[in-house]
N, C-alpha and C positions, 0 to 999 in steps of 0.2 A: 525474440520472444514471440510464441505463437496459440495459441488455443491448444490445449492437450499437456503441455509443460507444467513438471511443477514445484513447484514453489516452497520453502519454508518461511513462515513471518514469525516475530515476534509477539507473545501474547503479553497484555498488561493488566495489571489490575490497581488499582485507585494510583497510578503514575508509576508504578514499578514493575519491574518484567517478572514478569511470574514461568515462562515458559514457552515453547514453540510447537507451532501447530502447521502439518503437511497441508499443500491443497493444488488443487488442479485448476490451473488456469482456465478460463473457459472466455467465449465471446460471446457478450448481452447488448444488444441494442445496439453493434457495430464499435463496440470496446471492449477492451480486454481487463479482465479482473478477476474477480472471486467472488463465491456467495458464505460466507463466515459459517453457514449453516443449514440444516433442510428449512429451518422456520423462516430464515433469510430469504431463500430461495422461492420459498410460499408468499412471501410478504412481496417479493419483487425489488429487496436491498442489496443489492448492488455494491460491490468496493472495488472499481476503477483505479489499477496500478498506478494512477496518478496519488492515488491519494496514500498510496504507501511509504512515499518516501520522506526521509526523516532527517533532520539536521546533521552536518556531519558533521567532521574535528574543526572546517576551515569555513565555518556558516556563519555569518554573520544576518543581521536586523540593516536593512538599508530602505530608504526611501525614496522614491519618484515621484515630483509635483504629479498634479492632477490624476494619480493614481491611486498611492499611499506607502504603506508600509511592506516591505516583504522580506521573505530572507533569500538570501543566497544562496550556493554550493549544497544544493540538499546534494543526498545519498540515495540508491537505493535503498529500501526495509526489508527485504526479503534475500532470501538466500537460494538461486538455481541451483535444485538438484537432479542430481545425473539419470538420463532417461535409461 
């Protein structure tokens, strides 16, 4: 994955996918991600391909003392399409 690629994600609305939406990857502040929007982009919001990924079929809710709670085996949320 590089700046210039791009991407499709999933859209949602009150926890249900309503539909999908193109974007072009870009690099802000030395990460790679997306800006959801021009207001986004105005505001300086940010969505860092970390924060895209999503539980998959084999995710489970697991624990580590002095850390907490997290899940496993995320997945990708986005879908590369072809340049």
């Amino acid at each position: 994955m590089k700046a210039g690629n791009r991407i499709r994600v999933s859209t949602y609305i009150m926890g249900y996918e309503s539909g999908f939406e193109d974007f072009t990857v870009e690099e802000f502040r030395y990460c790679l991600g997306i800006f959801k929007s021009d207001q986004h982009r105005t505001a300086g919001n940010f969505t860092p391909l970390c924060e895209l990924y999503e539980r998959g079929p084999e995710s489970e809710n697991d624990y580590i003392p002095n850390y907490g709670s997290y899940v496993t085996n995320l997945v990708q949320g986005w879908s590369d399409l072809p340049a």
